[in-house]
N, C-alpha and C positions, 0 to 999 in steps of 0.2 A: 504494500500500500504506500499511495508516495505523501510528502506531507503535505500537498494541497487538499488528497481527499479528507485529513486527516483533521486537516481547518475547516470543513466544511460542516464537520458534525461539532453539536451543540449537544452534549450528554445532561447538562445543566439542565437545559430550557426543557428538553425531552422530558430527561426525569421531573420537573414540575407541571407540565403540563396532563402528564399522566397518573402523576401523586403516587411515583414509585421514588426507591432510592436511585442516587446516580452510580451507585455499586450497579443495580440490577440491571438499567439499561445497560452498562457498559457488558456486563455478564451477558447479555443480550444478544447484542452486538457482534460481540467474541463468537458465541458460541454457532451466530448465522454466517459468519464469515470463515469459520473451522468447516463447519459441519454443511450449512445448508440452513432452508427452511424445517425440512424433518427436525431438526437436532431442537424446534422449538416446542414442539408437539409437549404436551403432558401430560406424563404415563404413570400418573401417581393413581392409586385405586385402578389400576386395568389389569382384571385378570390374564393370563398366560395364556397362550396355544396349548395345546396336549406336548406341539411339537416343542416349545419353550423347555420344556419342564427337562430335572434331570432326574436320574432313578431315584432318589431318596424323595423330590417334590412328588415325584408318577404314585410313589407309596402310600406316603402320605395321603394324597388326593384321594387313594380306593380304599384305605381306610375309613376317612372321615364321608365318602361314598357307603360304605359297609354301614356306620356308625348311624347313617342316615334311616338306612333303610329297616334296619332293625328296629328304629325308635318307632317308625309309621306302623312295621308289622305289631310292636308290641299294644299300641296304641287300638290296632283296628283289632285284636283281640281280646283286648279291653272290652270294646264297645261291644263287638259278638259276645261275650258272656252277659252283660247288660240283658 
């Protein structure tokens, strides 16, 4: 980057205009000009692909699938004796 473009950004004005910090724009910034548009995406609460996972998450997961389904049978067995 040369230092004209470099004069041309206002991190200041940005960050008050958006009521973030001037840390985050720059963090911003950085991370569009590393990475791209994707790198701004946010992946915070988004569950995994099946494909994501690794053998210890894949475990996990069909346990607390197991965990699941046990609690429904025990429940609708409940209700049958009712």
């Amino acid at each position: 980057m040369t230092i004209e473009k470099l004069a041309e950004r206002n991190y200041g004005k940005t960050a008050k205009q958006f009521k973030v910090s001037y840390n985050k724009v720059y963090q911003w910034v950085k991370k569009y000009e590393d990475s791209g548009q994707d790198a701004l995406q946010d992946g915070r609460g988004r569950e995994k692909a099946a494909e994501e996972l690794n053998e210890s998450e894949q475990h996990k997961l069909a346990v607390k699938k197991l965990e699941y389904e046990n609690e429904r049978l025990r429940a609708e067995v409940a209700f049958l004796k009712k």
